[in-house]
C-alpha positions in Angstrom: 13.0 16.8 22.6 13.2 16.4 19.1 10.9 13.9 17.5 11.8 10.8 15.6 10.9 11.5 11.4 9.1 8.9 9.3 9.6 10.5 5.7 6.8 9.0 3.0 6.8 8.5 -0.7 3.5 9.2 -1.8 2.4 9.2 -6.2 -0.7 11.3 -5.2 -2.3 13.2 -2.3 -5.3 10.8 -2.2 -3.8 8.6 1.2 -2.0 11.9 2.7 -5.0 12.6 5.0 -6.2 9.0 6.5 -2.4 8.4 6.8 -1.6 11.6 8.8 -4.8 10.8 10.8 -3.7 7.2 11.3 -0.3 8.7 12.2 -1.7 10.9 14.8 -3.8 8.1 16.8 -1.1 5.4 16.6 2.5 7.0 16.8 1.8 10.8 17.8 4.9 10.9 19.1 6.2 10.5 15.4 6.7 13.7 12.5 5.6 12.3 9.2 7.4 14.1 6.7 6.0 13.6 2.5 7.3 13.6 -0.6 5.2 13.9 -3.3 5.4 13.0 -7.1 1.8 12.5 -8.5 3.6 12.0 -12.0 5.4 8.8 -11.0 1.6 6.8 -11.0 0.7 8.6 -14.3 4.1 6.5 -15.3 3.4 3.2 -14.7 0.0 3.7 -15.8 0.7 4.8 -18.8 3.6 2.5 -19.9 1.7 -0.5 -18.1 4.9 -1.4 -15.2 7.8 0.6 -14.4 10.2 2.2 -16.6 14.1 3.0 -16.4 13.2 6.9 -15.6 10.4 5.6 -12.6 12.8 3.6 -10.9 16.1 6.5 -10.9 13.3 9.0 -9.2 12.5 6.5 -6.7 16.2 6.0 -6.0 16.4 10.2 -6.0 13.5 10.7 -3.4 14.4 7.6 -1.1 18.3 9.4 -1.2 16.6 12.7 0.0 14.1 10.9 2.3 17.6 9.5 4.1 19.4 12.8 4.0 16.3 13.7 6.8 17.8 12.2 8.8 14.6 9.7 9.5 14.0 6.8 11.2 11.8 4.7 8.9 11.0 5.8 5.1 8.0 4.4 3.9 6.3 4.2 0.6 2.4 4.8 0.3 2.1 3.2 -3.2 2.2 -0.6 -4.2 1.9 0.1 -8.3 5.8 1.3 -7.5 6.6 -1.4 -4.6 9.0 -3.0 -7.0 10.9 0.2 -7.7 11.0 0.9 -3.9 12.5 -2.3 -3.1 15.4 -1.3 -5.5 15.8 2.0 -4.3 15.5 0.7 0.2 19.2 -1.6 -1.0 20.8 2.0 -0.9 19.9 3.0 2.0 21.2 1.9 5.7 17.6 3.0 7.5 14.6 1.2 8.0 12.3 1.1 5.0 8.7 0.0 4.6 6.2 -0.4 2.0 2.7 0.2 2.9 1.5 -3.5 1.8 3.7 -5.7 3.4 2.0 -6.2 6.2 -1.1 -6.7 4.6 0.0 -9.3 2.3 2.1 -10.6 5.5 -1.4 -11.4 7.2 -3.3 -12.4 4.1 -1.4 -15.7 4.1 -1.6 -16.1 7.4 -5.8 -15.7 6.8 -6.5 -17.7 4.2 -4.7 -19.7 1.1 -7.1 -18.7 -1.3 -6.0 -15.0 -1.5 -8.3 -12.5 -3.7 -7.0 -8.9 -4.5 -9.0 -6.0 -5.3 -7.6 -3.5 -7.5 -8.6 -0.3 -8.5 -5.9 0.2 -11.3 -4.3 -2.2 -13.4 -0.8 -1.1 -12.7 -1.0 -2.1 -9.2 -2.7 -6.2 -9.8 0.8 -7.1 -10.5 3.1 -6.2 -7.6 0.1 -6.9 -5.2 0.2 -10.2 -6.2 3.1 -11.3 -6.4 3.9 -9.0 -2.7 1.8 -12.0 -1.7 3.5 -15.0 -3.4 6.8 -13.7 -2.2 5.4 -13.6 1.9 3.7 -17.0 0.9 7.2 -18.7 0.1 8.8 -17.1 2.9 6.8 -18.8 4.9 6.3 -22.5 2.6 3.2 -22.1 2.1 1.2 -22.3 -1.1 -1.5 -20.1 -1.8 -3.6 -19.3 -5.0 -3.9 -16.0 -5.5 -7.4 -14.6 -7.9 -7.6 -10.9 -9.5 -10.2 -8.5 -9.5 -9.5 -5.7 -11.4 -12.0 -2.9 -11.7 -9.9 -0.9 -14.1 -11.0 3.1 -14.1 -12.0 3.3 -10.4 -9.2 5.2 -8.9 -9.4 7.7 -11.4 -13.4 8.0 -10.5 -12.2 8.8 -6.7 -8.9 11.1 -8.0 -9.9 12.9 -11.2 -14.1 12.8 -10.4 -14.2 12.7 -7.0 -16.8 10.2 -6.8 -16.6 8.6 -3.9 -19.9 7.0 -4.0 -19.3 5.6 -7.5 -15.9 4.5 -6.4 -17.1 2.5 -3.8 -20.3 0.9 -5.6 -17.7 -0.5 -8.5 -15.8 -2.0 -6.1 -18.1 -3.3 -4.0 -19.1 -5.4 -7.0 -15.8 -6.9 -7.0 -15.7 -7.5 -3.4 -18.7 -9.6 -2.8 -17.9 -11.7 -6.2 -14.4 -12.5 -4.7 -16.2 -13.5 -1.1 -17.8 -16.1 -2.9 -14.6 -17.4 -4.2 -11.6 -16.7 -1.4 -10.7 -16.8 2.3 -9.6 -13.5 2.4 -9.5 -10.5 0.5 -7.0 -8.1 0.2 -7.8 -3.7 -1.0 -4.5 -3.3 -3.4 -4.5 0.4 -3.1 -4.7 2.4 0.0 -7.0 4.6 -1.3 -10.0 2.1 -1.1 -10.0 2.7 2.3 -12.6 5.1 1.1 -14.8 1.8 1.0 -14.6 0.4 4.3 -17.9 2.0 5.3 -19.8 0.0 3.1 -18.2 -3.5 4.4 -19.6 -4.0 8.1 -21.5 -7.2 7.0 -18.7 -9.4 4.7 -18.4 -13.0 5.9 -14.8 -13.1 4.4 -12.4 -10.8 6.3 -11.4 -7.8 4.0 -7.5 -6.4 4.4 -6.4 -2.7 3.7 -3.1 -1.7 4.1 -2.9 1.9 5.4 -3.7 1.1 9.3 -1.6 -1.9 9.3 0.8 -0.5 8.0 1.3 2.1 10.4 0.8 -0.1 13.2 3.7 -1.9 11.8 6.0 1.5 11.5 5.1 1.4 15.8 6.4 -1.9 15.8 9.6 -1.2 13.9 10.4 1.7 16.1 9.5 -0.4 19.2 11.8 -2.5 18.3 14.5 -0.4 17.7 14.4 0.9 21.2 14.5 -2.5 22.8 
């Protein structure tokens, strides 16, 4: 029997593993297929948002992703969430980014929302990902940053994981202080969850909700 296809939209191969492991122990059943463009991040990063030339790749890969044939396509990176949601209006499949849900149960946690970010490009859409599922629901929420600018290029380009995590650590415990809830922007700082078994404050990444979500979907689809 041939197996329903999830295609992905990744901007670097840092989430590729924990995602296909994640894939593997919620929705075996499942081929994950990837697309990957590690230049797309370097993008945004360098001209601080998206750009005109980001957002007409996006468009390309989600058009290929739906000439797979797949049942969901699903993009791995928030920093290009905006450009995603442009490019999901062209297709007639079911689309996902990886930090809805997150930001979906960050407002049901808490009101006062902190988000940790590991590069600046991505404090933006994170936040206002979580205004956006606060207003579809009425309710108000304040919404405090915590950038720690350089740390995802200390886990990509150094490999440092143990740096990485310190850094943002730092960040994590000033924002438990301050917030009901706390939300990882990238899903690569799942790299610190490890180091967080004793936090008061319940701490959100998006990866494994995310593809608990994708189960969902398809769930739902067959009902």
């Amino acid at each position: 029997m041939t197996k329903k296809k999830v295609v992905l939209i990744h901007t670097s191969p840092v989430s590729l593993n924990d995602l296909k492991d994640l894939f593997r122990e919620i929705i075996p059943e499942v081929e994950m297929v990837n697309i990957i463009d590690d230049s797309l991040l370097e993008d945004v990063k360098s001209n601080c948002g998206l750009t005109p030339a980001v957002i007409r790749r996006m468009c390309t890969y989600v058009s290929v992703a739906e000439s797979m044939n797949p049942v969901l396509i699903f993009n791995q990176c928030s920093s290009v969430g905006a450009a995603f949601d442009i490019a999901r209006k062209q297709v007639e499949c079911k689309t996902l980014r990886i930090d809805e849900p997150m930001a979906e149960e960050a407002v049901k946690l808490g009101r006062t929302i902190g988000v940790v970010a590991t590069v600046a490009s991505t404090m933006k859409p994170s936040c206002s990902l979580i205004v956006e599922k606060a207003r579809e629901t009425n309710k108000e929420v304040e919404v405090k940053k915590y950038l720690v600018d350089g740390a995802l290029d200390i886990l990509m380009k150094e490999h440092n994981v143990e740096k990485h995590n310190q850094l943002v650590k730092q960040q994590i415990e000033k924002a438990q202080q301050e917030c009901d809830v706390i939300v990882l922007a990238q899903g690569s700082m799942t790299a610190i969850l490890p180091c967080l078994d004793r936090m008061e404050k319940p701490v959100l990444t998006s990866p494994r909700l995310a593809v608990e979500r994708v189960r969902a979907m398809l769930e739902e689809e067959e009902n």
